[in-house]
C-alpha positions in Angstrom: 77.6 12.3 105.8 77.8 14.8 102.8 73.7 14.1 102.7 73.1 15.1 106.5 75.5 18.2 106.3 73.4 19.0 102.6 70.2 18.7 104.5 71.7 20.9 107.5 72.8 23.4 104.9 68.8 23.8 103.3 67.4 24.2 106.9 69.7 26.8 108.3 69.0 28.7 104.7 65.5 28.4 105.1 65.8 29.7 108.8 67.4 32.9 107.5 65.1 34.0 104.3 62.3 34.6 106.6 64.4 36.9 109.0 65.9 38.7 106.0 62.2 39.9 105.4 61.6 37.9 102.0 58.5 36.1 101.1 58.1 33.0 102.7 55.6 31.5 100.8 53.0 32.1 97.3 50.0 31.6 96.4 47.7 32.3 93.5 44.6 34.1 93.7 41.2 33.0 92.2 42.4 35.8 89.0 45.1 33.6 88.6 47.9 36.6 90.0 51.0 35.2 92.5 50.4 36.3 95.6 53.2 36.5 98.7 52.8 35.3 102.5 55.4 37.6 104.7 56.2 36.3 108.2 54.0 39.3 109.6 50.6 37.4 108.5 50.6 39.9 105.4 49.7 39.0 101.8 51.2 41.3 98.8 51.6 41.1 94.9 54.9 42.4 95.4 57.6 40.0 95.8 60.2 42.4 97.2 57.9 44.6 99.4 59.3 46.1 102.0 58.4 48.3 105.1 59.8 51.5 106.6 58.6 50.6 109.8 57.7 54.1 110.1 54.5 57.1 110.9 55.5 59.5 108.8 53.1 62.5 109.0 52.7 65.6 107.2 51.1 69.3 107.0 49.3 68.7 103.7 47.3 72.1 103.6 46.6 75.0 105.8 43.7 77.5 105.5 42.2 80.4 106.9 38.2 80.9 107.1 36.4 83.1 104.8 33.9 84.2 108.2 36.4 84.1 110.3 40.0 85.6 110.7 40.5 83.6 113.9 39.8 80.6 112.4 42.6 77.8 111.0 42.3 74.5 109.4 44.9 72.3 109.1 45.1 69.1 106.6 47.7 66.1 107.3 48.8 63.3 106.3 49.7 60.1 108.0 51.5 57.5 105.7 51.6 54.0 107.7 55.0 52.4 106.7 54.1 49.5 109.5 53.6 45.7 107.9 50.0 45.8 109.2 46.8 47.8 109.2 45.8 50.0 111.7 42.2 51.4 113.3 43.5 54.2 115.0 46.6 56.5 115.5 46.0 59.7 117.5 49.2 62.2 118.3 48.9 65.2 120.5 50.5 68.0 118.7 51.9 71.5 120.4 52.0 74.5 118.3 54.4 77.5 119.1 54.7 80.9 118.5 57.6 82.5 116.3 59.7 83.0 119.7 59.2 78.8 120.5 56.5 79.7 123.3 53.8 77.4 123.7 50.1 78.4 122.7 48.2 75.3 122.6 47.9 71.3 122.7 45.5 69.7 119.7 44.9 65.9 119.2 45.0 64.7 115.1 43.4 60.8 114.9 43.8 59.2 111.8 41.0 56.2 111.0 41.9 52.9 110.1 45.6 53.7 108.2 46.0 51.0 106.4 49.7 49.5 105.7 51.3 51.7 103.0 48.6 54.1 102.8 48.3 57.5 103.1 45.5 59.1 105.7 43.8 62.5 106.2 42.6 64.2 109.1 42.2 67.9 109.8 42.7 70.4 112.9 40.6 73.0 113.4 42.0 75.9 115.6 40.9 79.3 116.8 44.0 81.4 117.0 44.6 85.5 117.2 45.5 86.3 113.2 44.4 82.1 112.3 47.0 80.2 110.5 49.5 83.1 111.2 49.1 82.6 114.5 51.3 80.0 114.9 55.0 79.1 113.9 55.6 75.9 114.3 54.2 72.4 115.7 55.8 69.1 117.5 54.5 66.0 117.9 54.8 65.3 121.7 52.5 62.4 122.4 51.0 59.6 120.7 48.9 58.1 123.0 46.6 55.7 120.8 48.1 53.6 118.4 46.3 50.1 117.6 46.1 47.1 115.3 42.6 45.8 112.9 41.8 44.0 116.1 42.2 46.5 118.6 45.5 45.4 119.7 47.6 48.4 121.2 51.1 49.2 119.5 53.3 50.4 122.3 55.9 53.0 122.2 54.9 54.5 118.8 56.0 57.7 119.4 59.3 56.4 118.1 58.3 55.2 115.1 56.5 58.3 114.5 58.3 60.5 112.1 57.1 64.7 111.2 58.4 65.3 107.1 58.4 68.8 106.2 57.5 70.3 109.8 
């Protein structure tokens, strides 16, 4: 009887360590370094890694053309805090005035943002007096958001997350 409820015990453990986001199972590589198998398909070196399950973008850089004053370009970042890589994230960003009136509507796609990288992509915009133009941005939309294999993620726009902004 002790045996059974023993044997009971190590299964319902097992059960939970996976859904506690630990490393199920290790390998080695051909190197010789330990490598770990997390329940989302995923390999790492890191025993403990964890996700933030999070887009977290970023204005990285603005800047005005030399020929022309209308002219700003605007650097950010997208850091992918999802378990898995991804080939595309596009968000549809609205950028206001110093009163919070509209002026426009500009789309930022990030490339292939692989899972706990950072990516760049820029925005190009012609506004009266260029980067002082504009006051302020929010992210409104993020219409494309999909997996390596062209799966689409739905209902990123609540994962997606705007540091510094």
């Amino acid at each position: 009887m002790n045996h059974a409820l023993a044997i009971l015990g190590t299964l319902w453990l097992g059960l939970l360590v996976p859904l506690q986001g630990h490393a199920q199972k290790s390998a080695f590589t051909a190197e010789g370094e330990r490598v770990y198998l997390y329940g989302n398909g995923s390999w790492s070196t890191d025993p403990d890694r964890e996700f933030s399950d999070l887009l977290e973008m970023e204005l990285q850089q603005k800047r005005a053309s030399e020929s022309n004053e209308d002219r700003c370009t605007l650097i950010f970042g997208l850091h992918n805090g999802f378990a898995v890589n991804l080939k595309e994230v596009a968000a549809d960003l609205q950028f206001l005035d110093r009163d919070g009136f509209y002026i426009q509507t500009r789309r930022v796609s990030f490339k292939n943002p692989r899972s706990g990288k950072v990516r760049f992509s820029e925005v190009q915009m012609k506004l009266e007096r260029g980067c002082e133009g504009y006051a302020s941005f929010d992210v409104v939309d993020v219409p494309t958001c999909r997996m390596d294999d062209g799966t689409k993620i739905e209902n990123c726009f609540n994962s997606f997350s705007v540091l510094g902004g």
